[in-house]
C-alpha positions as semicolon CSV with decimal commas, in nm:
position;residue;x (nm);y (nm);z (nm)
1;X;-4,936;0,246;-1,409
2;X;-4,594;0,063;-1,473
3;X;-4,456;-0,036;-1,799
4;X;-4,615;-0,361;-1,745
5;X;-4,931;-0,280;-1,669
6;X;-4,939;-0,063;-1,984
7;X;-4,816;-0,384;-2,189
8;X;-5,041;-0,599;-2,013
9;X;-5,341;-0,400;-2,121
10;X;-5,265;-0,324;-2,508
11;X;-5,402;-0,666;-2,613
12;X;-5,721;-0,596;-2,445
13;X;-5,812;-0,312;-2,698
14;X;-5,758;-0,593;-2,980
15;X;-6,149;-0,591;-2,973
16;X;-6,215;-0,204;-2,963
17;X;-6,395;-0,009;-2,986
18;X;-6,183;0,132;-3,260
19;X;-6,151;0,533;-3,354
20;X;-5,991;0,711;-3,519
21;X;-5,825;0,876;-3,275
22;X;-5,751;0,552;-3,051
23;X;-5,581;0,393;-3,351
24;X;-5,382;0,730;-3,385
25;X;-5,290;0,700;-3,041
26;X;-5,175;0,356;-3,095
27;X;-4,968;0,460;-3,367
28;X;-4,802;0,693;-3,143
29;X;-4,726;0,480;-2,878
30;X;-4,563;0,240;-3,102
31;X;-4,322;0,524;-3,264
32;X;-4,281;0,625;-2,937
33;X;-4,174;0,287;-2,760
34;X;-3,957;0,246;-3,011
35;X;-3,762;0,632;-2,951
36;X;-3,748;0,489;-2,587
37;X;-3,593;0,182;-2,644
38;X;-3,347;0,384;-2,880
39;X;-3,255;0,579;-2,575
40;X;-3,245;0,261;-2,314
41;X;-3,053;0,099;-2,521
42;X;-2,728;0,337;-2,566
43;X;-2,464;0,236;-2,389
44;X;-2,409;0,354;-2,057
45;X;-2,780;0,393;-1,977
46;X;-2,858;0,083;-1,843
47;X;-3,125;-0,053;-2,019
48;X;-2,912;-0,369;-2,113
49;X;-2,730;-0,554;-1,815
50;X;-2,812;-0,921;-2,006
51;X;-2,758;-1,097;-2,379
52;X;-3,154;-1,287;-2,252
53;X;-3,285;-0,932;-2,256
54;X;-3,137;-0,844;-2,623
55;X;-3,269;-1,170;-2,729
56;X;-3,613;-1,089;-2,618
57;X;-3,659;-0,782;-2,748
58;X;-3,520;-0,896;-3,048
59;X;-3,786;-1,136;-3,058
60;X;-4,056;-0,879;-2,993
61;X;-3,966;-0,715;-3,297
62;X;-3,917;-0,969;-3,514
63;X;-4,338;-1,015;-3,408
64;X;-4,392;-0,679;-3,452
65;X;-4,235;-0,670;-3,808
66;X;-4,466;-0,992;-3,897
67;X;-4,744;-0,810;-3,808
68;X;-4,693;-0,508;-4,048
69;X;-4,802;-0,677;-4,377
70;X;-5,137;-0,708;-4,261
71;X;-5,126;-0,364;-4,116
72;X;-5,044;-0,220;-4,445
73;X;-5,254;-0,467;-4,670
74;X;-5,582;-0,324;-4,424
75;X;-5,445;0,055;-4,458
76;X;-5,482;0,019;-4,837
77;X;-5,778;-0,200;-4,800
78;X;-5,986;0,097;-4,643
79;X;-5,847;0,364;-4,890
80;X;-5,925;0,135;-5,198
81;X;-6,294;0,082;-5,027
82;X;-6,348;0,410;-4,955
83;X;-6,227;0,486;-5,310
84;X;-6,475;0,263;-5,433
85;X;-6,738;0,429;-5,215
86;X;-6,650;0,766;-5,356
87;X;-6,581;0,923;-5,033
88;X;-6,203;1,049;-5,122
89;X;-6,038;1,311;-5,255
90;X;-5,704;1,484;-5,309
91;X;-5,571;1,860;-5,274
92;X;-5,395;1,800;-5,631
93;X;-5,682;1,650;-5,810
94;X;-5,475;1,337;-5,933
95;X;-5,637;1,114;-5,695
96;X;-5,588;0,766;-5,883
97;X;-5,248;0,901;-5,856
98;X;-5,207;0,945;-5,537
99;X;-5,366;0,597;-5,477
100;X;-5,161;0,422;-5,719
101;X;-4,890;0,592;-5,526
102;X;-4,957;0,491;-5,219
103;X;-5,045;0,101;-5,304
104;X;-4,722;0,083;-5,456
105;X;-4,555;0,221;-5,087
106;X;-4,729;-0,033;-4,910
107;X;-4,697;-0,319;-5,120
108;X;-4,330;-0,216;-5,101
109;X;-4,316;-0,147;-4,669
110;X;-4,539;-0,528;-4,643
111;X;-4,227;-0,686;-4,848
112;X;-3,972;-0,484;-4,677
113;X;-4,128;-0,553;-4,328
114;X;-4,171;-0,938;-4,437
115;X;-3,761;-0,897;-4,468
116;X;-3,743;-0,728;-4,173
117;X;-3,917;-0,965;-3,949
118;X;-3,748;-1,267;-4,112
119;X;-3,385;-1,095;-4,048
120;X;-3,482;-1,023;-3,675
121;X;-3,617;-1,406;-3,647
122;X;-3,243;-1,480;-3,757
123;X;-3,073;-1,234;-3,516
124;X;-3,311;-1,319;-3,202
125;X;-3,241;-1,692;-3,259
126;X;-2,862;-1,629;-3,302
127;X;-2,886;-1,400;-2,955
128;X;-3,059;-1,702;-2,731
129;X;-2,739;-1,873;-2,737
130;X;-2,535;-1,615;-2,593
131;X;-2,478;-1,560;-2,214
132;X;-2,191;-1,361;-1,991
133;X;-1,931;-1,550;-1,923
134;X;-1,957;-1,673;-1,508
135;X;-2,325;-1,683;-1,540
136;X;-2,448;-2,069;-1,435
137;X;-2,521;-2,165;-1,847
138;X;-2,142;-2,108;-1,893
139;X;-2,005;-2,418;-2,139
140;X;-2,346;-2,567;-2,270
């Protein structure tokens, strides 16, 4: 299966069925796209040949940040319901605590990853301008 095809499919699991471990593994292939592209994207491996290509991925992430707040509002979502539903604990017995704590993180990484997304918007529209000089857009 090629890069591609992988891509391709992701949006099809949109409507599940949902796991646990399928959401996991989602997790884990986002962290681990994202070590990837830190490696393709050092210089000298050749994972970057055109300012279009920066541009775009910049603009991938810039969606992917957007779509964190809601990520994080649902993670706390389920912890405050299951909360609610009495089905939680916590090894150090403080478990408003630890939920208080963790709200607080979240409501922190949804602002944070609003900031994000909005500073990537900027950079990805700043990048669609630029071009290597010789290339047929050359003085537009």
């Amino acid at each position: 299966m090629t890069p591609e095809d992988i891509a391709g499919r992701l949006p099809q699991l949109a409507d599940g069925p949902h796991d646990d471990d399928t959401t996991i593994a989602l997790a884990r292939i986002a962290a681990e796209a994202i070590r990837v592209l830190n490696h393709a994207t050092m210089a000298g491996r050749g994972g970057l040949a055109d300012p279009a290509a920066v541009s775009v991925v910049l603009g991938e992430f810039a969606a992917a940040a957007h779509r964190l707040p809601q990520l994080c509002t649902q993670l706390g979502g389920w912890l405050a319901a299951e909360h609610a539903a009495g089905r939680l604990a916590h090894t150090n017995s403080d478990l408003p605590g630890a939920l208080h704590h963790v709200t607080a993180r979240l409501e922190n990484a949804t602002r944070y990853a609003g900031l994000l997304g909005g500073a990537l918007d900027d950079a990805q529209q700043t990048t669609a301008g630029l071009y290597q000089p010789g290339e047929s857009g050359e003085g537009r």
